[in-house]
N, C-alpha and C positions, 0 to 999 in steps of 0.2 A: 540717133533715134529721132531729131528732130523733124524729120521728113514722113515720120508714122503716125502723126498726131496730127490732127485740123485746129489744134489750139494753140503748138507751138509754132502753125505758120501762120496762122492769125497774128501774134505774137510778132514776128517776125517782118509781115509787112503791114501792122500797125505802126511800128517803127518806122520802116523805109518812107510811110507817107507823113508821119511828122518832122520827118527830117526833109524831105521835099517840100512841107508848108513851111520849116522854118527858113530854109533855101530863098522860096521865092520872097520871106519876109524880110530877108535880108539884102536880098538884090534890090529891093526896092526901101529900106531905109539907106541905102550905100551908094544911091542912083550917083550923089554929089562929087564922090569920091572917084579919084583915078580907076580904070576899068579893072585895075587886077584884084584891087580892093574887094570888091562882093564878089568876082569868081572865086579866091581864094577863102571866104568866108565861106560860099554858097558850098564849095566843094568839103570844105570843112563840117561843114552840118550835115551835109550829105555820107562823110566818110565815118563820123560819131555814129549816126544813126544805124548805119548798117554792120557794124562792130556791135552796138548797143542789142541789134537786133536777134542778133547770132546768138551772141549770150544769155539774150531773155528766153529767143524760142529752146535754147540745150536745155535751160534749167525746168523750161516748163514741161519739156519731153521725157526728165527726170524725173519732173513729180508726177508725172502721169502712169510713167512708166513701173516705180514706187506703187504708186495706188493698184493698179490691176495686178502687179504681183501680189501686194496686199492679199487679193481675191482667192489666190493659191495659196498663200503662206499661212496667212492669218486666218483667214473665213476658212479657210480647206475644201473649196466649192469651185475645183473644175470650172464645170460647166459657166459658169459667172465671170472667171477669168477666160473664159475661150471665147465668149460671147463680148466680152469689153477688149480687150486684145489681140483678137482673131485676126484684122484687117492690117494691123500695124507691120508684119515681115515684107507684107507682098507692094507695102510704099517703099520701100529702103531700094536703096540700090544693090542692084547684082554683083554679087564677088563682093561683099565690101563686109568688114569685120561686124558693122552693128546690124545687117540683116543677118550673120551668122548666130550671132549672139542671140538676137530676137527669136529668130527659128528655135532655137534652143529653150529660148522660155518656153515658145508654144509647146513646144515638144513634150516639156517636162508636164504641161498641161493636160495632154492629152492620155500621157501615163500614168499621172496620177488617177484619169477616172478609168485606167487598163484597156485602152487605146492605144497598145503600141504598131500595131501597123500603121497607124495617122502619124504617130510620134517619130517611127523609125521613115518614113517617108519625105516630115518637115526636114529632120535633119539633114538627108541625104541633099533634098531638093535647095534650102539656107549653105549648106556646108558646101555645096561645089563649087571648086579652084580656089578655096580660101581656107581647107584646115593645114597647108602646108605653109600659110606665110607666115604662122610664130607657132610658138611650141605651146604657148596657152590654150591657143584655139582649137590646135591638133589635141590637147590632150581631153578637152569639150569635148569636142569631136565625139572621141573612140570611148571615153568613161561613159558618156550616153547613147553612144549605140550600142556599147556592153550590154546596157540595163534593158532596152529596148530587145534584144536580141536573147538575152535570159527571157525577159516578160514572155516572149514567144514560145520559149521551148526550143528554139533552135542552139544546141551545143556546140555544135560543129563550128556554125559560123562565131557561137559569142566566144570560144577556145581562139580563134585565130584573130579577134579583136582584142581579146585581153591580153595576148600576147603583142601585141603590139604598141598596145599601153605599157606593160610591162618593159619593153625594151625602149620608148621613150621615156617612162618616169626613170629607168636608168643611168641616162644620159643628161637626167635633169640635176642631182644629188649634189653635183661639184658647182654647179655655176647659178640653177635655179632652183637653191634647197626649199625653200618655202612652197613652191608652186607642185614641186616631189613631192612633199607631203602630204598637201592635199590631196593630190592627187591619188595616191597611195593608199587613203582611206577609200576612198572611193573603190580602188583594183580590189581592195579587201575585202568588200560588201558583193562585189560582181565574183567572186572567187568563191566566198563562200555559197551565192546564190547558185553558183551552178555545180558546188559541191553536192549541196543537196540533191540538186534536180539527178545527180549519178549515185543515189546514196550513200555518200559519205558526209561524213560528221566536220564541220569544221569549228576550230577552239573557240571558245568563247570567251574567254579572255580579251582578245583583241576588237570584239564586235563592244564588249563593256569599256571597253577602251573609248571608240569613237565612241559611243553614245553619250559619254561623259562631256565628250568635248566640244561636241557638234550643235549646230544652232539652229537648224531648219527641224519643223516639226516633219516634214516629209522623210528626210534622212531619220531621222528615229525611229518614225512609224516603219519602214525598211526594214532597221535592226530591228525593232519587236517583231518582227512577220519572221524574220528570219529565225530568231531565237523561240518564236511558238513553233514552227516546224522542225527545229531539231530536237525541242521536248518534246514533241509529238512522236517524231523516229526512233528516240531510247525508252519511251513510255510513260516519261514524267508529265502527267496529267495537269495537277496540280500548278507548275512550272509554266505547262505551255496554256491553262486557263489565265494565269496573273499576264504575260505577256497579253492575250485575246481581248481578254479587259479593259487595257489600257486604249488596246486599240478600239476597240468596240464603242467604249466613252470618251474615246478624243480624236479618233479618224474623220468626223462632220461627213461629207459628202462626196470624200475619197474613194478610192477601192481598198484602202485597207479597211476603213471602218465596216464596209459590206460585206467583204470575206471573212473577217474576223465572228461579226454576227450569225454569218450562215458555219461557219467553224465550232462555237458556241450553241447555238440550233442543236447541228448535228450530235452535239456529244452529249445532249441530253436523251 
């Protein structure tokens, strides 16, 4: 990520140029010395610093990168994360795992405020020639274009992508259980969501499941949207107001918080 930030190549060739002042400060205290004497020092301070600088500018593209997810995770305000992070996919390099990754934050940005044609576009646009070169990426990949592809209304397509999550989180179970998993919750919430969208019911058990376990307010707000529309489809009112609520008083600047409101509106 180091390459999407203006602070961690500041970072970066702040380094390279104190390492080049202390170079030339040492060819010149070494002047006395056999010739190889201050090459090998010069090239030494030279080779510190650019090691030195790599390291500074990664950590600082971390915390940058940290902060503007903050914007989404914490703040729940879109648009503030699309605005502070917007620029950072299109610095990375093409084909390369951390412009996939990046694309993928924005993505998740854009869905949050129910933008998923921008969302399902980042991805596709971040994601070519790189979700096949690990199974982590690939399964990025298709769990967010599932949801993007729900968001839409389109069945047909998000059936032929779940299924394909489906048949890779299969082959994860034996050699990459931890990453199944995740994974897995994920298939659940995209499964359920297009349950509904064909009226049917799906258990709720399993959606009380992850919401127990899961850590992102976005993922929760999901399963509450999820679990107010299927009290909605068996009639339980009351049910699908306490999930509306939740949403309604802790969605901020989401699209849940906005649906869930005009949801509450309407039912009065």
């Amino acid at each position: 990520m180091a390459k999407g930030f203006w602070q961690s190549k500041l970072s970066f060739w702040g380094m390279i140029l104190l390492g080049a002042v202390l170079s030339v400060l040492l060819w010149i205290r070494d002047q006395g010395y056999p010739i190889y004497i201050p090459i090998l020092a010069s090239s030494l301070a030279l080779a510190i610093s650019y090691c030195a600088g790599r390291v500074i500018s990664n950590l600082v593209a971390n915390s940058m990168t940290t902060k503007c997810l903050g914007y989404l995770h914490m703040d729940l305000d879109p648009d503030k994360f699309i605005d502070a992070y917007g620029q950072v996919p299109g610095r990375l390099s093409a084909g390369s795992r951390s412009r996939a990754i990046a694309h993928a934050y924005l993505s998740d940005g854009y869905a949050a405020k129910g933008d998923f044609t921008t969302a399902l576009s980042l991805l596709e646009a971040g994601f070519a020639g790189t979700e096949e070169k690990e199974t982590a990426l690939r399964g990025l990949y298709l769990s967010d274009k599932g949801a993007c592809l729900n968001g839409l209304g389109d069945q047909e397509a998000a059936k032929e992508t779940l299924a394909e999550l489906r048949s890779l989180i299969d082959g994860c179970w034996h050699s990459k259980n931890t990453l199944a998993r995740n994974l897995q919750d994920g298939l659940l919430l995209l499964e359920a969501d297009l349950a509904l969208q064909q009226k049917q019911l799906p258990e709720i058990k399993p959606l009380e499941e992850i919401y127990e376990r899961c850590a992102y307010h976005l993922r929760r707000f999901e399963i509450d949207r999820l679990l107010a529309l299927r009290a909605m489809a068996v009639g339980n009112k009351e049910e699908a107001k306490r999930h509306l609520s939740v949403l309604a008083d802790n969605g901020g600047k989401t699209r849940y918080g906005a649906w869930a409101r005009a949801q509450l509106d309407s039912a009065e």
